[in-house]
C-alpha positions as CSV (number, residue, x, y, z in Angstrom):
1,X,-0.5,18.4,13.1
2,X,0.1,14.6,14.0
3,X,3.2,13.9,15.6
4,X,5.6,11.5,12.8
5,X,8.3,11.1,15.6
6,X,5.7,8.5,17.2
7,X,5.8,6.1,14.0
8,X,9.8,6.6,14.5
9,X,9.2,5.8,18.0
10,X,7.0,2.6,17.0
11,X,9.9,1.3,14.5
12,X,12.7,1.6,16.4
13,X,10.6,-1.0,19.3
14,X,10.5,-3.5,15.9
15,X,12.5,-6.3,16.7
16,X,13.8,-5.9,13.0
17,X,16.4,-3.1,11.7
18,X,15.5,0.1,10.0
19,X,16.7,2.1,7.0
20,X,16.8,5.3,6.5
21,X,16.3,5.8,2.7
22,X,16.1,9.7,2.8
23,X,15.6,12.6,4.2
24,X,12.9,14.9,2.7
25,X,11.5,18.3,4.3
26,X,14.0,17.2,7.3
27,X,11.8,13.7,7.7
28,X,13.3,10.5,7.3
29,X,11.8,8.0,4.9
30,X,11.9,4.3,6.0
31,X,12.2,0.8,5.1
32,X,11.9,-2.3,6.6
33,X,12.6,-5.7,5.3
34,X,11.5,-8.8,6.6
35,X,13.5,-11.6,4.9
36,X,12.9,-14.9,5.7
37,X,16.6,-17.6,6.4
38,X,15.2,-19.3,2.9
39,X,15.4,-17.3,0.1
40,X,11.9,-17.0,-1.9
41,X,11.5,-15.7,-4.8
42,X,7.7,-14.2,-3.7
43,X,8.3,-10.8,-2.8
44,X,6.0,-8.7,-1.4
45,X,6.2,-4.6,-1.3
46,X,3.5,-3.4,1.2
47,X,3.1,0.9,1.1
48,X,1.3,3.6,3.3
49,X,1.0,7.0,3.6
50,X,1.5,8.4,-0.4
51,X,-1.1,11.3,0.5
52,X,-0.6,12.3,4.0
53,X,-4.2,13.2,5.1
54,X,-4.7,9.4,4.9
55,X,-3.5,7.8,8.0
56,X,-5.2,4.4,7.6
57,X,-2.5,3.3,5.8
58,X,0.1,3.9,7.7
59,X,-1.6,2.4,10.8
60,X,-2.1,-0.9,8.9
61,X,1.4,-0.6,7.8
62,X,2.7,0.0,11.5
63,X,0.2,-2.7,12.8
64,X,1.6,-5.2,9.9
65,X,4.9,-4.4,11.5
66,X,4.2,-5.0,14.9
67,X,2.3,-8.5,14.5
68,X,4.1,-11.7,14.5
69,X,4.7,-12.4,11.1
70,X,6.9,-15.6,11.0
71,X,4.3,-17.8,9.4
72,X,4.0,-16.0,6.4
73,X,8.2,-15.7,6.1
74,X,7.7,-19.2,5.1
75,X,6.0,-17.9,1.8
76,X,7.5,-14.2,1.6
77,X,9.6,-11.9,1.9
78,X,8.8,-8.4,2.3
79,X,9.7,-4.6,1.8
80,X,7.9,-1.9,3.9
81,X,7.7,1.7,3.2
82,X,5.7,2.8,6.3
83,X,4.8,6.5,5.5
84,X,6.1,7.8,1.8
85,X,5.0,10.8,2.4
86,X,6.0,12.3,6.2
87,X,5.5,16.1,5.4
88,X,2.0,15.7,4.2
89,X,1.4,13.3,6.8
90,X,2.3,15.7,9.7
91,X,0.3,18.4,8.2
92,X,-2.5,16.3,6.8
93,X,-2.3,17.5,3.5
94,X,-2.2,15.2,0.9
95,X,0.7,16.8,-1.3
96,X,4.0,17.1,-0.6
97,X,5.1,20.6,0.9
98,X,5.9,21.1,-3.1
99,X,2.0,21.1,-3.3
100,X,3.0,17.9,-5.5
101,X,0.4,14.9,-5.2
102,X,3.2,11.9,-5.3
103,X,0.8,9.4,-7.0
104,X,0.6,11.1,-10.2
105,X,4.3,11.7,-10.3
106,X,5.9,8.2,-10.9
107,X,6.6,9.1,-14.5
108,X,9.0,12.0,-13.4
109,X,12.6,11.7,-11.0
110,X,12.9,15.7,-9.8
111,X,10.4,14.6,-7.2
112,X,12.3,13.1,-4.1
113,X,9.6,11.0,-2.4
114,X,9.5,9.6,-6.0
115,X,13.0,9.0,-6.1
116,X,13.1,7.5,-2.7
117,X,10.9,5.1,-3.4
118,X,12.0,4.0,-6.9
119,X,15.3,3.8,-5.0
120,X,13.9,1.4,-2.3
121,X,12.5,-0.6,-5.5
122,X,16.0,-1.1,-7.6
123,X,15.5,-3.9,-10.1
124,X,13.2,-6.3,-7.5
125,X,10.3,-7.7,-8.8
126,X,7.4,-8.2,-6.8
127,X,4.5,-11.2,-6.9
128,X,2.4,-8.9,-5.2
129,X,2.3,-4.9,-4.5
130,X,-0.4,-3.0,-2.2
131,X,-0.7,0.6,-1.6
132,X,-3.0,1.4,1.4
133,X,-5.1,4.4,0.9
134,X,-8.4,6.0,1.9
135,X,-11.1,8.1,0.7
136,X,-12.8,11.2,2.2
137,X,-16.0,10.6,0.2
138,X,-16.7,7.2,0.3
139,X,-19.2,5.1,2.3
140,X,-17.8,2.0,2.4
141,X,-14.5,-0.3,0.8
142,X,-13.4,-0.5,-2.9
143,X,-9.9,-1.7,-4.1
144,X,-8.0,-1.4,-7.5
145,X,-6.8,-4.5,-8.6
146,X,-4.0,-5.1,-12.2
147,X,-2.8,-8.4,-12.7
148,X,-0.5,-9.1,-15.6
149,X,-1.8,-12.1,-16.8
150,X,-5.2,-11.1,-16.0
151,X,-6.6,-13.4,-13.7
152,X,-8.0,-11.3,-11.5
153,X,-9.1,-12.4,-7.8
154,X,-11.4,-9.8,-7.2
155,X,-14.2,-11.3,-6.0
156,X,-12.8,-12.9,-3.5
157,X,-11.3,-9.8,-1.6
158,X,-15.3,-8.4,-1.8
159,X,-15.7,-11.3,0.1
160,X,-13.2,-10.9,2.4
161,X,-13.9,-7.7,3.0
162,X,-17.6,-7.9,3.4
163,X,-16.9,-9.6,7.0
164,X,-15.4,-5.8,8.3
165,X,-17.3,-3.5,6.6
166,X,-19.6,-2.7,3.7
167,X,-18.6,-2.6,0.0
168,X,-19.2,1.2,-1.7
169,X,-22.3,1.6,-3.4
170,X,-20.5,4.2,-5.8
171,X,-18.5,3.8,-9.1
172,X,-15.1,5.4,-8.4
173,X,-14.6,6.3,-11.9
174,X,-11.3,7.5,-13.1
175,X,-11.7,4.9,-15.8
176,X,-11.2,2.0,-14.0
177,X,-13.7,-1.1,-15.3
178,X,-15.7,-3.1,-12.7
179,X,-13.9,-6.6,-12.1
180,X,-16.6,-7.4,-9.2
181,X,-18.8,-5.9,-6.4
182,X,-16.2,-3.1,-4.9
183,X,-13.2,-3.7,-7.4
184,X,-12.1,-1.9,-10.0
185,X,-9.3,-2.4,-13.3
186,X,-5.9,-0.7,-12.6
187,X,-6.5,1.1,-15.9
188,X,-4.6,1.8,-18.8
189,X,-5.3,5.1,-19.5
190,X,-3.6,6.3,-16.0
191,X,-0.1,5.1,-17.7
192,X,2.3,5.2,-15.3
193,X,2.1,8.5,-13.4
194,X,0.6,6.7,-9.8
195,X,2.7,4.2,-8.1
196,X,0.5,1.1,-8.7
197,X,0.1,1.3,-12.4
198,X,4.2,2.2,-12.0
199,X,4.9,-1.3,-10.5
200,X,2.9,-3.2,-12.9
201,X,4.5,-2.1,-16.1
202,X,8.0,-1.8,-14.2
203,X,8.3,-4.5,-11.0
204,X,5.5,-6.0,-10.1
205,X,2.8,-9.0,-11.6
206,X,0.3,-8.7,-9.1
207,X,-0.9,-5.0,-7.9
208,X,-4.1,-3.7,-5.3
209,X,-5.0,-0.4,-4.4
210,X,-6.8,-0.7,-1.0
211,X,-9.2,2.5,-0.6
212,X,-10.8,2.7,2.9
213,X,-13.8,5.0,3.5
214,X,-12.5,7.6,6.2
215,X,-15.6,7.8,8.1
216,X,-14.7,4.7,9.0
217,X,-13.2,4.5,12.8
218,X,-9.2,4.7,11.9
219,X,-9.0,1.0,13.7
220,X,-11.8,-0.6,11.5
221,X,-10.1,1.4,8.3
222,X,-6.3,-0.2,9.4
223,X,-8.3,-3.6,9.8
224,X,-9.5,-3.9,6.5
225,X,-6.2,-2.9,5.0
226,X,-4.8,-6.0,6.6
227,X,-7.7,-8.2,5.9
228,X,-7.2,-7.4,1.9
229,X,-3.6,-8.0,2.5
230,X,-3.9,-11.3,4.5
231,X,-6.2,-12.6,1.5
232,X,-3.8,-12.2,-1.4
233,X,-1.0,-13.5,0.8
234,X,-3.5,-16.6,1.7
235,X,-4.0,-17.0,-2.4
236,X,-0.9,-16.9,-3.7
237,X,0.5,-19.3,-1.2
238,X,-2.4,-21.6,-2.4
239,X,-3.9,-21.6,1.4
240,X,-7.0,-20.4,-0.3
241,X,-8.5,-22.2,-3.0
C-alpha cells in the first residue's frame, strides 16, 4: 500500500493554496490552480493518477508542482488534479474501490471521482489537456493525441521524447490511427466514456494522452511526462517553430 498522506504532505509545502474538491473512500481529491496577475485566455488542465497502479503520473504531476513555474504563467494558466483516483492509488489497483475503471466512465455522473472532476472542470475551456498515464506492457513511450482542428503536432513530441527514452515498437490498438512514430489518433469510436476524448468534445481543443512504459525507473517515467508537457506548452506559445 503507498502512503497518499505524503502527496498531501508535498502540497501543503506548495507555496500556492489547495482545494479540496471532495472526499471519496475518506480521501480528499485536490486541485491546484496556478493563475498568473494577467488574465490569459490559454488554459491548461494537467491530470495524474486516473488508475491508481500508475504512479508516474502523479509524480510528474507533484514534480510539475514543485518546479518554478513563473515563466510559463506568462503564457498560461493552469488547473491541477494531482491524483484523481486516491483509493486505487493507495492500494495500487487501477479501479476505484467500486471496482469502477474511471476512464471509461465519463459518460456517466453516479460515479464520484467522475463527478469531482467534471466539477473541477465547470464550463472552462482548455487550449490544451494532458492526462499522465502508464502502461504495464509496454517497452517504451507512446502518447494519444486529438486536436479539434486537426493539425496534429505529433511528430514533434516523438522527437521530444526520443532524447529520454525509446519510442514503443508496438501498435496500441484500441482503434487509435497512427499520426507518427509513437502517436496515436484520440479515436472516435471511444466516444466519450475516457476523460481525454470527454474534454475534446466537451472543454478542451487540444488533448494528449502521455503513456509511459512502467519498466521504466518511476523518475525517467515522471521525466518524460514533463518533457511531453514542456513541448506543447513550448508550441502553443510559438517558442517552438
Amino acid at each position: 500500500m503507498r502512503n497518499y498522506a505524503e502527496i498531501t504532505k508535498r502540497l501543503k509545502h506548495l507555496d500556492v493554496p489547495i482545494e479540496l474538491l471532495g472526499t471519496v473512500h475518506d480521501y480528499p481529491i485536490y486541485q491546484i490552480h496556478l493563475v498568473p496577475l494577467i488574465d490569459t485566455p490559454k488554459h491548461v488542465l494537467i491530470t495524474g493518477g486516473m488508475h491508481g497502479d500508475e504512479p508516474a503520473g502523479v509524480e510528474a504531476v507533484l514534480q510539475f508542482l514543485e518546479r518554478d513555474n513563473t515563466p510559463l504563467l506568462k503564457n498560461f494558466s493552469f488547473l491541477v488534479i494531482p491524483c484523481i483516483n486516491p483509493y486505487g492509488y493507495v492500494h495500487n489497483t487501477r479501479e476505484t474501490l467500486d471496482g469502477i475503471d474511471i476512464n471509461r466512465a465519463f459518460e456517466t455522473d453516479n460515479v464520484a471521482e467522475v463527478a469531482i472532476v467534471k466539477k473541477a472542470l465547470g464550463q472552462t475551456q482548455f487550449s490544451l489537456t494532458i492526462d499522465f498515464h502508464e502502461d504495464y506492457d509496454a517497452t517504451g513511450f507512446y502518447l494519444y493525441e486529438g486536436k479539434r482542428d486537426e493539425k496534429y503536432i505529433g511528430p514533434r513530441f516523438a522527437t521530444a521524447a526520443k532524447a529520454v527514452g525509446t519510442l514503443d515498437p508496438e501498435d496500441p490498438g484500441e482503434d487509435a490511427p497512427g499520426l507518427a512514430e509513437g502517436v496515436y489518433k484520440v479515436a472516435t469510436s471511444w466516444g466519450t466514456e475516457g476523460l481525454a476524448p470527454y474534454l475534446l468534445h466537451f472543454h478542451s481543443e487540444h488533448v494528449i494522452i502521455s503513456e509511459t512504459p512502467t519498466v521504466w525507473q518511476l523518475e525517467q517515467r515522471a521525466a518524460l511526462h514533463l518533457t511531453i508537457l514542456d513541448t506543447a506548452l513550448d508550441i502553443i506559445s510559438g517558442k517552438e517553430v
